[in-house]
Backbone bond lengths (Angstrom), bond angles and torsions (degrees), N, CA, C in turn:
res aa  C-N    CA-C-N  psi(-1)  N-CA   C-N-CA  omega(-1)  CA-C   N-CA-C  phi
1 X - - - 1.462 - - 1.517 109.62 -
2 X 1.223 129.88 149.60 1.688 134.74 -155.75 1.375 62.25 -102.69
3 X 1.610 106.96 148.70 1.492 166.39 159.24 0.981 117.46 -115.71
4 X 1.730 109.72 -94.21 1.230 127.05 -153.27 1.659 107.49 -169.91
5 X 1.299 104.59 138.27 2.076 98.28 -172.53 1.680 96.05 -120.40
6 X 1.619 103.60 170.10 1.245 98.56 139.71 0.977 147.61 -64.58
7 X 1.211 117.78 178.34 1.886 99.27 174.31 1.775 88.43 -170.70
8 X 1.715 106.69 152.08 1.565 108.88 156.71 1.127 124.53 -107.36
9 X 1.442 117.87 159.05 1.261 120.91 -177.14 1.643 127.75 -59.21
10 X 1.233 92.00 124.19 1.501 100.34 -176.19 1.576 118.43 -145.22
11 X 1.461 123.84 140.67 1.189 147.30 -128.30 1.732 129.12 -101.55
12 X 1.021 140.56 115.00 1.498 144.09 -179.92 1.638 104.30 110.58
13 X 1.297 121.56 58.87 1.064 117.30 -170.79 1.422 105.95 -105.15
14 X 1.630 115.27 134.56 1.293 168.35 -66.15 1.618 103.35 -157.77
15 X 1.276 144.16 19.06 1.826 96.82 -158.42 1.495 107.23 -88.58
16 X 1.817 84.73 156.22 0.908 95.00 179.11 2.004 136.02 -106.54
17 X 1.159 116.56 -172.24 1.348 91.96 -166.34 1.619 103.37 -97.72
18 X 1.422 123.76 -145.30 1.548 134.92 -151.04 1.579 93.79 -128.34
19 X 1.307 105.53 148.23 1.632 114.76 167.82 1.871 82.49 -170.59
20 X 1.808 107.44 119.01 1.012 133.93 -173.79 2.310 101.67 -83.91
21 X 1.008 135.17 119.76 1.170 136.53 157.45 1.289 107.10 -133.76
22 X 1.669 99.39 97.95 1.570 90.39 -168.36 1.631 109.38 -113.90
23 X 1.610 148.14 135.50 1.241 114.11 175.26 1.680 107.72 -100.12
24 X 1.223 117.68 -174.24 1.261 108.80 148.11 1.971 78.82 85.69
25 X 1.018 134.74 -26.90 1.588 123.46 -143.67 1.600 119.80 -50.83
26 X 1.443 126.65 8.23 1.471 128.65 -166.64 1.461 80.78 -104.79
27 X 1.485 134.47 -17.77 1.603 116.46 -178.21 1.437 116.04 -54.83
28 X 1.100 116.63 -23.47 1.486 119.60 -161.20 1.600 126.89 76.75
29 X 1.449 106.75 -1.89 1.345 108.62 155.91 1.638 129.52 -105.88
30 X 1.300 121.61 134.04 1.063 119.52 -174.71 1.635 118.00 -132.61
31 X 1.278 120.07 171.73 1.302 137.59 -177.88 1.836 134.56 -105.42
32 X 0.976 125.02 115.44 1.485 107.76 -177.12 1.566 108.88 -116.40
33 X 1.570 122.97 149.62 1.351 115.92 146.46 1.460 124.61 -127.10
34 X 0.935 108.79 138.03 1.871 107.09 166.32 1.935 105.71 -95.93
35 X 1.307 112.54 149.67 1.415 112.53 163.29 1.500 96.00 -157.11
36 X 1.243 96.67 173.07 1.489 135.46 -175.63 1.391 124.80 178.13
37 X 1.695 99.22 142.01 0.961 128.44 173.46 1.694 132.92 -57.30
38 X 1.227 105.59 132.15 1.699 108.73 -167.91 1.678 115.76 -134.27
39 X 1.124 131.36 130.17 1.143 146.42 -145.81 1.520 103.36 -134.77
40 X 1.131 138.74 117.79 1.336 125.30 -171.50 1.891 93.64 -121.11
41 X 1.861 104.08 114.66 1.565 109.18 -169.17 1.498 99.95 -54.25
42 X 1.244 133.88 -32.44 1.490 119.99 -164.64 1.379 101.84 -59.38
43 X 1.564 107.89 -101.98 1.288 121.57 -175.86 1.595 120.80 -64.98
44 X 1.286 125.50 -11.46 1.370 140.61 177.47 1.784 118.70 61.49
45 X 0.971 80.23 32.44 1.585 88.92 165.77 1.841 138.92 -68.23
46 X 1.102 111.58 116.85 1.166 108.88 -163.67 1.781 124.43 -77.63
47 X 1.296 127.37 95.18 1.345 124.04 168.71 1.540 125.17 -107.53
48 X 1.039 84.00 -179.45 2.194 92.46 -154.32 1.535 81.81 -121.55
49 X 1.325 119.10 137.90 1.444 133.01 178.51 1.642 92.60 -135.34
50 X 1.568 111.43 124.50 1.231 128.50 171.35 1.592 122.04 -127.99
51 X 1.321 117.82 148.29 1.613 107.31 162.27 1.027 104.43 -130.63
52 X 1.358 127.10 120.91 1.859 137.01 176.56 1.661 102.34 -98.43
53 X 1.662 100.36 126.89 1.690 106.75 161.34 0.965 102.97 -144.54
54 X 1.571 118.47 -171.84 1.790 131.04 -159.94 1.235 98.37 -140.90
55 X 1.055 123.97 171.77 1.937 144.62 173.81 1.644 99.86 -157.53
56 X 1.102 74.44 150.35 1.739 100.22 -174.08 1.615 105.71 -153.80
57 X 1.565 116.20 108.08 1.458 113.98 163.46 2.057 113.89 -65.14
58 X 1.494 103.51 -16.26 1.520 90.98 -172.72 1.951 105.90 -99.15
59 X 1.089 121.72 -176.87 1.598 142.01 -160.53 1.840 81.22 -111.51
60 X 1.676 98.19 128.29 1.096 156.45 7.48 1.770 120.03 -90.68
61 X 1.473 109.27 20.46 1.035 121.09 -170.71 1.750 126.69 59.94
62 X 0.988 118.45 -129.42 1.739 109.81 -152.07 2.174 102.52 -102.41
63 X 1.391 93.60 32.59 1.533 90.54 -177.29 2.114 113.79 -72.25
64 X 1.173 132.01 141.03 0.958 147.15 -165.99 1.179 140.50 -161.79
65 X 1.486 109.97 73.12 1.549 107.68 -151.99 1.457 114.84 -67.37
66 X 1.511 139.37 -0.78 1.376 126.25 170.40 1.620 100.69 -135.97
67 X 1.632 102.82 114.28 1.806 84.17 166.53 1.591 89.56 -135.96
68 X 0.989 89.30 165.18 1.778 105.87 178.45 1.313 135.52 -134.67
69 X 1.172 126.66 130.80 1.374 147.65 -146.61 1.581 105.22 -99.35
70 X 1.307 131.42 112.84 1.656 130.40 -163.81 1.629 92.85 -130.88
71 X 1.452 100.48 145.32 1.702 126.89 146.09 0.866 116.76 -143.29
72 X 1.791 91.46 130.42 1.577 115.09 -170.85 1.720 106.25 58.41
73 X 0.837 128.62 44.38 1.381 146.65 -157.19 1.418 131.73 10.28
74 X 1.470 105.79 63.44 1.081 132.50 -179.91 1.447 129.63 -132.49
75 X 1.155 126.75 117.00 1.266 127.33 -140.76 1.851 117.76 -72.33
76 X 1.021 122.61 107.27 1.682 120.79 -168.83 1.436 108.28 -101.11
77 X 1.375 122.18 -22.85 1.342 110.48 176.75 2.282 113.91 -169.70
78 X 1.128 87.48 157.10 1.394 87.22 -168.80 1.395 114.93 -125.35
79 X 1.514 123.70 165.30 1.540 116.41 -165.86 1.509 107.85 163.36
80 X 0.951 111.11 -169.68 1.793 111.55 -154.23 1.504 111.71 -152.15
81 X 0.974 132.42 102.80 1.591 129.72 148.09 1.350 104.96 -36.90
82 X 1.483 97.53 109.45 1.719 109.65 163.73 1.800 97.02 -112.45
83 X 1.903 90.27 172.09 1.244 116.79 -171.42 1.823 92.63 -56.53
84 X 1.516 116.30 141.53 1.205 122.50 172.47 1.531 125.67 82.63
85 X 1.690 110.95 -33.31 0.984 126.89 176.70 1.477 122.04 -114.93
86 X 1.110 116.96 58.87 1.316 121.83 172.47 1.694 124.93 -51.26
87 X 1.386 115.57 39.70 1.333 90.68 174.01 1.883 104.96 -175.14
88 X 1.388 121.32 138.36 1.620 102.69 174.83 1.416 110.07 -119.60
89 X 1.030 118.29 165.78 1.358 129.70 -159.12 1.665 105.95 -150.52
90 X 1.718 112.87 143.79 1.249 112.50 -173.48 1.182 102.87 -172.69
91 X 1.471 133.17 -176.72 1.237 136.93 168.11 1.831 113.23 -160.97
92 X 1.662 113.84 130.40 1.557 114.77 -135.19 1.490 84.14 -154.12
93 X 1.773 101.75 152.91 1.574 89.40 -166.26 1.796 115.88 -87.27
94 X 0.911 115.50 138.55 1.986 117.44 -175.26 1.845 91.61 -38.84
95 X 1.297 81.65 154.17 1.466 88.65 172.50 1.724 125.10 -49.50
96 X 1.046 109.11 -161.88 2.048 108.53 -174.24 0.936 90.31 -105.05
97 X 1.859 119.92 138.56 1.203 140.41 169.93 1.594 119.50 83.96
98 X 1.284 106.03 3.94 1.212 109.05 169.23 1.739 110.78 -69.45
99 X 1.344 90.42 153.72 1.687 109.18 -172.20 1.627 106.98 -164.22
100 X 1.541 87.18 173.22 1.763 91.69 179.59 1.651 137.34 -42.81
101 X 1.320 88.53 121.76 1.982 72.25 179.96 1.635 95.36 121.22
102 X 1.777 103.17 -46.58 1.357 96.28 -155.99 1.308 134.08 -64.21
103 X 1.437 135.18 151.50 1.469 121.08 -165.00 2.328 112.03 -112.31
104 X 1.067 99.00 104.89 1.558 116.28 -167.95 1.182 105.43 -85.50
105 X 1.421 124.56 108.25 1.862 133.50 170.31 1.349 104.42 -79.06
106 X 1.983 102.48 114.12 1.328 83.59 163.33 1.749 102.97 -131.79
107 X 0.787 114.63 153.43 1.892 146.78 -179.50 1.242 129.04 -115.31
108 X 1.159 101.84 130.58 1.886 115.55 176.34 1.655 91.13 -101.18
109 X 1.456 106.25 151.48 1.419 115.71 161.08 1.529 119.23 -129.45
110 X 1.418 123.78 116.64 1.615 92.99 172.45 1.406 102.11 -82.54
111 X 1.137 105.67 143.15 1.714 94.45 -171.71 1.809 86.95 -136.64
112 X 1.339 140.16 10.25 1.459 129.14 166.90 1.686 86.38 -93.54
113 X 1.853 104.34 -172.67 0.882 119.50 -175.42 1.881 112.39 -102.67
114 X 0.954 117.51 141.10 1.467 114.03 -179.06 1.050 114.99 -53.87
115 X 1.610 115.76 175.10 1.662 135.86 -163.81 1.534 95.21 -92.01
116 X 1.006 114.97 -1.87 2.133 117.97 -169.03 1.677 90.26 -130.56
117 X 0.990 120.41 13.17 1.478 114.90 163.71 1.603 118.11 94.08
118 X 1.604 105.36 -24.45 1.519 124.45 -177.34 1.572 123.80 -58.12
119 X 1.701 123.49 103.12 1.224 117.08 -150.44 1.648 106.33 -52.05
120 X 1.193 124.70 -178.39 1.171 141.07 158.16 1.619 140.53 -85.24
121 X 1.328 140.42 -161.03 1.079 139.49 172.63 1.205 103.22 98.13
122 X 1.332 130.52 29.94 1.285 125.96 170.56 1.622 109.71 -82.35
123 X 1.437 121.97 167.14 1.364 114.38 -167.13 1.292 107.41 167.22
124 X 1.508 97.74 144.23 1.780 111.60 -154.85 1.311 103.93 -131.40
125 X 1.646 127.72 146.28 1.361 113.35 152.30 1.166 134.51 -172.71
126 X 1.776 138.43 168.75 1.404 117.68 -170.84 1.319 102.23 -132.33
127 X 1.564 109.94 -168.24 1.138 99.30 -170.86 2.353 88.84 -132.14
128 X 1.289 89.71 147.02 1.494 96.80 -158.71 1.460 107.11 -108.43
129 X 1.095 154.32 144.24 1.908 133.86 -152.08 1.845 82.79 -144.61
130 X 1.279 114.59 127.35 1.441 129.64 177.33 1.633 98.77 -76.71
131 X 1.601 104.96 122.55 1.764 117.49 -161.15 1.435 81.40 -87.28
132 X 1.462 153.04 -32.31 1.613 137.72 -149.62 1.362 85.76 -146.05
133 X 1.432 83.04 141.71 1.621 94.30 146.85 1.543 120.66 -57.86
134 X 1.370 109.47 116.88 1.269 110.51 -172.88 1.659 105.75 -135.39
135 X 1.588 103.20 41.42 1.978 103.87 159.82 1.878 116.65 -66.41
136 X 1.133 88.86 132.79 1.549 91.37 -177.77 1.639 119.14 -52.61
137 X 0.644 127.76 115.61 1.927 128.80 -168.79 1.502 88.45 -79.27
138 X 1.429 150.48 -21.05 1.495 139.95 176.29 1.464 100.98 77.79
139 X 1.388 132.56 24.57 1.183 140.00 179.01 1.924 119.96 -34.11
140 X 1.763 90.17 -70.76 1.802 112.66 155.36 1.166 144.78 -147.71
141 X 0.987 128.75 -166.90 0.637 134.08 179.33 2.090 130.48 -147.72
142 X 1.746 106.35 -171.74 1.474 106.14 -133.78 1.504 94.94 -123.51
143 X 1.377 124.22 134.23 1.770 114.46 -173.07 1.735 88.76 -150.53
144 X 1.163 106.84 134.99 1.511 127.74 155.40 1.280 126.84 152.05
145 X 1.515 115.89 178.60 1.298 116.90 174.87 1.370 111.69 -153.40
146 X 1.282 123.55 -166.06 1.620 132.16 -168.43 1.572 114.59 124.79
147 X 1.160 129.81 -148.26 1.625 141.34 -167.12 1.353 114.98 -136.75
148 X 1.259 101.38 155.82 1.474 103.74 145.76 1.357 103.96 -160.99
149 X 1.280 109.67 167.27 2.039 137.28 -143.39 1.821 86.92 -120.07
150 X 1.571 108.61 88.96 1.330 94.93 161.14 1.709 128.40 -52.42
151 X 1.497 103.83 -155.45 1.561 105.94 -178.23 1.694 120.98 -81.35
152 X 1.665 85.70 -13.32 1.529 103.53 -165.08 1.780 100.86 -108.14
153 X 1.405 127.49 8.24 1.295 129.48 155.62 2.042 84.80 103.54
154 X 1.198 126.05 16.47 1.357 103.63 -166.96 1.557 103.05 -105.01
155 X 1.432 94.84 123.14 1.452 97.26 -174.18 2.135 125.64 -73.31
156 X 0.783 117.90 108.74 1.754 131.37 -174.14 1.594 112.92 -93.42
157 X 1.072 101.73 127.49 1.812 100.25 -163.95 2.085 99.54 -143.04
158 X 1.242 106.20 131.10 0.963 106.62 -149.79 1.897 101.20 -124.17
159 X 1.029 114.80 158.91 1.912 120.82 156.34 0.817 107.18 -144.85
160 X 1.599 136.60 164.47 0.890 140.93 -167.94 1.709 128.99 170.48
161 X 1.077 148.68 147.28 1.504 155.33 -174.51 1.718 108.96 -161.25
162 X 1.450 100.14 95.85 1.253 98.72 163.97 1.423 129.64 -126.59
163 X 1.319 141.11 161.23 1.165 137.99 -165.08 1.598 119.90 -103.27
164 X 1.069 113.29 174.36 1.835 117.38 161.82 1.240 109.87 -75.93
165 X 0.890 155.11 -12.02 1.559 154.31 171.94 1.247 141.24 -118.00
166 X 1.304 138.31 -159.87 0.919 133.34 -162.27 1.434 111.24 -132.22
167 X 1.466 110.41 13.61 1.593 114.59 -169.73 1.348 115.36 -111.81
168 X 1.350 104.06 -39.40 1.449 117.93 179.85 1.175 114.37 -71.30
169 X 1.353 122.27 168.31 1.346 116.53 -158.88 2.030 87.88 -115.95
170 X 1.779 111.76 154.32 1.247 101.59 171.53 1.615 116.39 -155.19
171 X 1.034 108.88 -179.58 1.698 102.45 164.99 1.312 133.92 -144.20
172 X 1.281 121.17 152.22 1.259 131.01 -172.98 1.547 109.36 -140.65
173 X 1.577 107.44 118.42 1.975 94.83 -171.38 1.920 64.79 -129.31
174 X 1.452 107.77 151.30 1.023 133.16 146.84 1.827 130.93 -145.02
175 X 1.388 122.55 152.18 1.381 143.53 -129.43 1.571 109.80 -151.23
176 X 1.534 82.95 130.54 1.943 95.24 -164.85 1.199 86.14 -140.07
177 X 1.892 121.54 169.42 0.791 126.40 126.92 1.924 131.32 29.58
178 X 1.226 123.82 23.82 1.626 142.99 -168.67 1.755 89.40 67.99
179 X 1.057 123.54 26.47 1.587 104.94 154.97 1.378 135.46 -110.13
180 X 0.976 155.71 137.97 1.160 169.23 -132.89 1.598 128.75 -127.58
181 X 1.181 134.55 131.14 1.163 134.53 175.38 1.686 121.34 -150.50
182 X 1.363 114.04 125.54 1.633 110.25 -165.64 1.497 103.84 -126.90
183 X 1.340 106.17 124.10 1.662 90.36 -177.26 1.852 98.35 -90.27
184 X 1.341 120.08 178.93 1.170 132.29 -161.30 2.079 97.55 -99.20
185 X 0.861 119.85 161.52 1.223 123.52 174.95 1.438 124.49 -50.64
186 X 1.533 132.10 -39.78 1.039 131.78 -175.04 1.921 114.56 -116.38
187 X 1.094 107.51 117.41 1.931 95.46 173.08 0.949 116.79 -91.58
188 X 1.821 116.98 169.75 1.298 112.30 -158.00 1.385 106.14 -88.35
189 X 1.576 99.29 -35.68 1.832 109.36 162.55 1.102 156.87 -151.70
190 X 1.218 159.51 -177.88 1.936 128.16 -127.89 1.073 88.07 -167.59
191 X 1.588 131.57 130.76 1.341 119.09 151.46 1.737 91.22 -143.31
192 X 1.461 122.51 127.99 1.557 156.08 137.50 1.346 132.40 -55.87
193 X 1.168 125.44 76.96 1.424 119.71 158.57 1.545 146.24 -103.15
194 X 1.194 141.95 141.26 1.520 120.24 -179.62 1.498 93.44 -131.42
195 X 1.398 75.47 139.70 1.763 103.00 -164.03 2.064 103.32 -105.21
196 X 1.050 98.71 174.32 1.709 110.03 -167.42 1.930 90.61 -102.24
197 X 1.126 110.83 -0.93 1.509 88.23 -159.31 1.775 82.45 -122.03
198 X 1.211 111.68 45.17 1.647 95.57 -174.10 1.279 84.96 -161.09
199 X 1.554 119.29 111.36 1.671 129.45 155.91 1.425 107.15 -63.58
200 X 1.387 114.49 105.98 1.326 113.74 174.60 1.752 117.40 -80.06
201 X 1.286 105.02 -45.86 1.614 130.42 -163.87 1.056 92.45 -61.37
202 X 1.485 101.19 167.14 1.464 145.52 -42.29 1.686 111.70 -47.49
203 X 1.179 113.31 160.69 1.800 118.64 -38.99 1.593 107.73 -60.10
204 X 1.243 105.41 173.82 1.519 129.62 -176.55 1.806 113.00 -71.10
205 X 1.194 125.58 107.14 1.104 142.18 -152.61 1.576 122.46 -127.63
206 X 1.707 156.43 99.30 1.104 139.79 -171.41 1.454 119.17 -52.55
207 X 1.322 128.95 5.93 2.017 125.46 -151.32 1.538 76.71 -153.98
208 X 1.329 115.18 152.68 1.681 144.60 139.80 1.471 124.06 -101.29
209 X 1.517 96.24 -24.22 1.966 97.21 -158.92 1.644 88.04 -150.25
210 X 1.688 111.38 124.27 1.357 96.98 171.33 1.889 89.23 -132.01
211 X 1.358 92.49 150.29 1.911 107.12 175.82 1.320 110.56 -114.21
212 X 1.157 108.07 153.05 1.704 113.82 -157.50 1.556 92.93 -163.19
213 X 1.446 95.59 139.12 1.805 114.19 167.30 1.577 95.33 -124.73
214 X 1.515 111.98 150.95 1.542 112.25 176.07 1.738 96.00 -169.14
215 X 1.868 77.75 173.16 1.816 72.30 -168.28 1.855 104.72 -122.72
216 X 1.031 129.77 132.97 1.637 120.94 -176.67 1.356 109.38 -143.96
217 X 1.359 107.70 -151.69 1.900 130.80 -168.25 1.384 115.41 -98.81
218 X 1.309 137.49 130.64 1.290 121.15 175.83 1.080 94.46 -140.66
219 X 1.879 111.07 119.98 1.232 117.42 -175.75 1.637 121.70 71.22
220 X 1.565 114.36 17.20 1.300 133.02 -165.02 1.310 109.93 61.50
221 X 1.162 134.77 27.76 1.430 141.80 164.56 1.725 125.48 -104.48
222 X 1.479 115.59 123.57 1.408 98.24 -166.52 1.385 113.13 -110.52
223 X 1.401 101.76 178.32 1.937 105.61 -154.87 1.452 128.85 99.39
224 X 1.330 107.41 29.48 1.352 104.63 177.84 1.874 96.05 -128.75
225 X 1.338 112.13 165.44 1.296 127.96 -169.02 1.801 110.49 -125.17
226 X 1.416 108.09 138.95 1.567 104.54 -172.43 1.919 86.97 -122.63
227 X 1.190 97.19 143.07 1.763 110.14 172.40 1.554 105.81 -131.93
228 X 1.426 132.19 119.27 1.320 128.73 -154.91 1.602 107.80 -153.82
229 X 1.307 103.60 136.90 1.567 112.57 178.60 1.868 112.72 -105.90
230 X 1.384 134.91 122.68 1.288 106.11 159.23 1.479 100.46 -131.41
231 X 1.332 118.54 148.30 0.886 114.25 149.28 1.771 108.08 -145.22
232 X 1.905 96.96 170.13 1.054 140.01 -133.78 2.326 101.84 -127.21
233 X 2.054 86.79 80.91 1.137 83.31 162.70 1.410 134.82 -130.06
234 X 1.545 89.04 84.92 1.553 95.18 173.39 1.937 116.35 102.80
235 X 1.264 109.56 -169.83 1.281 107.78 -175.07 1.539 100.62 -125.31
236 X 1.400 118.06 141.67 1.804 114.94 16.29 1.476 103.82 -118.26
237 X 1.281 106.92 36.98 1.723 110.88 167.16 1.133 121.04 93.32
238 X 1.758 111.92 40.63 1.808 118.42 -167.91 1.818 89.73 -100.60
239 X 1.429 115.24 -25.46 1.363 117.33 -166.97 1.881 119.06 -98.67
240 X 1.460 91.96 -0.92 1.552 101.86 -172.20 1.277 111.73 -76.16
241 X 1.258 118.98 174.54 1.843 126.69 -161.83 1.171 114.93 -144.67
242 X 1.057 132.00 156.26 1.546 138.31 176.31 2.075 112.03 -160.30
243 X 1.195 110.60 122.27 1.243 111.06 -170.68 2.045 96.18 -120.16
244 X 1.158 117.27 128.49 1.773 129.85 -169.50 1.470 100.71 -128.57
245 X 1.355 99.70 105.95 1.935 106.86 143.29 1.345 149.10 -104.63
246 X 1.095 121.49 65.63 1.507 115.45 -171.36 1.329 133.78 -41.30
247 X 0.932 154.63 133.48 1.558 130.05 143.17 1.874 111.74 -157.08
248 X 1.672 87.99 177.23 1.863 73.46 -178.91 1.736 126.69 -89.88
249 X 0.986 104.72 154.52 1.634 107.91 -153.61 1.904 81.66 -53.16
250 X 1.004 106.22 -91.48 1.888 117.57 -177.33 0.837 120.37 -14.02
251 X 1.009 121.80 -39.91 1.680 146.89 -176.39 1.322 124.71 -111.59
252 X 1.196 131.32 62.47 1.286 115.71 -164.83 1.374 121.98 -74.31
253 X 1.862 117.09 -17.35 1.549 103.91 165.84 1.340 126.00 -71.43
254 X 1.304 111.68 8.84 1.567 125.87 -172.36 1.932 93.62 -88.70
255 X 1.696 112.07 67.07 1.590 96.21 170.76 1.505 111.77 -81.11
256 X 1.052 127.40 141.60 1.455 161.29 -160.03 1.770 95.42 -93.86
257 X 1.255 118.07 -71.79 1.600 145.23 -146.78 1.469 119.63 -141.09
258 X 1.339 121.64 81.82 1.738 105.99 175.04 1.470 126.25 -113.58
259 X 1.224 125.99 88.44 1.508 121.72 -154.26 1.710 89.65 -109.83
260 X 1.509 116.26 127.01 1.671 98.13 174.86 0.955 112.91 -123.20
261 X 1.546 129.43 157.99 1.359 127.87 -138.46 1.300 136.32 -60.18
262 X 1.640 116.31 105.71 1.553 102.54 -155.36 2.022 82.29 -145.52
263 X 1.581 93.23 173.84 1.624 109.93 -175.72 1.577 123.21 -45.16
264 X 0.560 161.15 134.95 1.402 157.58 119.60 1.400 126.82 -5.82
265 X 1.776 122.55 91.43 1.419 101.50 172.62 1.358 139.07 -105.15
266 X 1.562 103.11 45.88 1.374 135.08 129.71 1.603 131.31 153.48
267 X 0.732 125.35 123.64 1.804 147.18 164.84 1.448 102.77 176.95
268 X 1.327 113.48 -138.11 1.341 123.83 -163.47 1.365 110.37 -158.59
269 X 1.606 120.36 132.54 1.030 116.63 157.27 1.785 126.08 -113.13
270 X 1.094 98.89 141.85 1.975 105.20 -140.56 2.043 90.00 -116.46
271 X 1.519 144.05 102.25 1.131 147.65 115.86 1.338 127.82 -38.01
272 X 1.563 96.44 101.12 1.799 105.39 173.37 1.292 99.33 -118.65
273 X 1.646 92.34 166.45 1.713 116.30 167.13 1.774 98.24 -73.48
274 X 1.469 110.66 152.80 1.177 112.42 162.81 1.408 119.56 -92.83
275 X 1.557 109.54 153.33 1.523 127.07 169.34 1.510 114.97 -25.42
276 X 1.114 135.42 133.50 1.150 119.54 -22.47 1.560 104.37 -70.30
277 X 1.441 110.19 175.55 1.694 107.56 -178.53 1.340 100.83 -93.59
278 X 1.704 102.89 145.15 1.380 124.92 158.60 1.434 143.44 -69.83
């Protein structure tokens, strides 16, 4: 279930202001988000950094087992006000084709029913304005495969080649338990960064960490959505990462796959420049 990920530091950040759309609002429970805009100087990739929480003047306070996280009102990630923890937080790349100037709606929804029984549909939101030009230049791109051993012993094994952009064509098949998942050739969105605090090399590469949302087959069935982090530190791939979300597009509490961003226990994930080299 989305919480909360890692994330690296990245630059020109944005906040933004408040615009209240709340329904339901005589329940006494409500919703907030903050976001901002993120620009990463290397590769200039554009991500949206948000934190969604709730308040509740009544007992059991701000519990909510499905709320959902939208840009431009489209659903990027899902998660729950639990007891104590009222709130999730993340950062995901702005939609495709965003650029300077541009203005990005984003929204929390509680859309389950409260911990005091009080339906839902409450919902908040602002509007977030991209500080840089941040079109993907298609700089590089992303190649590897291997496993990793979730928390629950389930082994996830992955391949994959994906790019900085949105033109090239790429792939991602990943493997559970006899299940299956294929993303489609093109995603909807890409964001590339290389950070100072991450030995990428050998070889010498513009990106360490690229994020990607896309949409594919699961189980040869289509309509489901993959949102994925990897990055790429170093050789020979004891320190590298990979973070996997499945779920179905329609449905977004329907998660499929939630692995969040943790080591690799084993293959490699390999950041190159693209063809020709730079």
């Amino acid at each position: 279930m989305f919480r909360s990920f890692r994330f690296l530091p990245l630059a020109l950040v944005l906040t933004a202001s408040f615009q209240l759309g709340a329904a339901s609002i005589a329940s006494a429970h409500y919703v907030q988000i903050e976001a901002r805009s993120e620009c990463a100087p290397t590769s200039g990739g554009a991500v949206i950094g948000f934190v969604a929480s709730s308040w509740s003047n009544v007992s059991p306070g701000g519990d909510n087992p499905q709320v959902n996280v939208l840009f431009n009102g489209v659903t990027v990630a899902t998660g729950a006000f639990g007891s104590g923890v009222y709130s999730l937080s993340g950062s995901l790349p702005a939609p495709s084709g965003s650029s300077a100037g541009d203005s990005v709606w984003v929204s929390v929804v509680a859309a389950g029913t409260w911990g005091d029984g009080t339906a839902g549909g409450q919902s908040v939101s602002t509007t977030v304005t991209v500080s840089a030009d941040c079109v993907q230049p298609g700089l590089g791109r992303f190649t590897g495969g291997g496993h990793q051993i979730r928390v629950d012993n389930v082994r996830v094994t992955r391949g994959l080649t994906i790019h900085c952009d949105l033109l090239l064509s790429n792939n991602l098949e990943i493997n559970w338990l006899g299940n299956q998942f294929h993303m489609t050739e093109h995603m909807t969105t890409v964001a590339c960064t290389d950070s100072p605090e991450i030995i990428q090399a050998p070889p010498v590469a513009p990106l360490d960490t690229l994020m990607g949302i896309g949409t594919g087959r699961y189980n040869n069935v289509d309509g489901f959505t993959v949102r994925f982090t990897l990055v790429d530190a170093g050789e020979p791939g004891d320190n590298d990462m990979m973070a996997i979300y499945i779920f179905e597009t329609a449905n977004p509490g329907n998660v499929i796959l939630n692995i969040p961003l943790q080591l690799l226990t084993g293959g490699n994930l390999q950041a190159h420049y693209d063809q020709p080299h730079k």
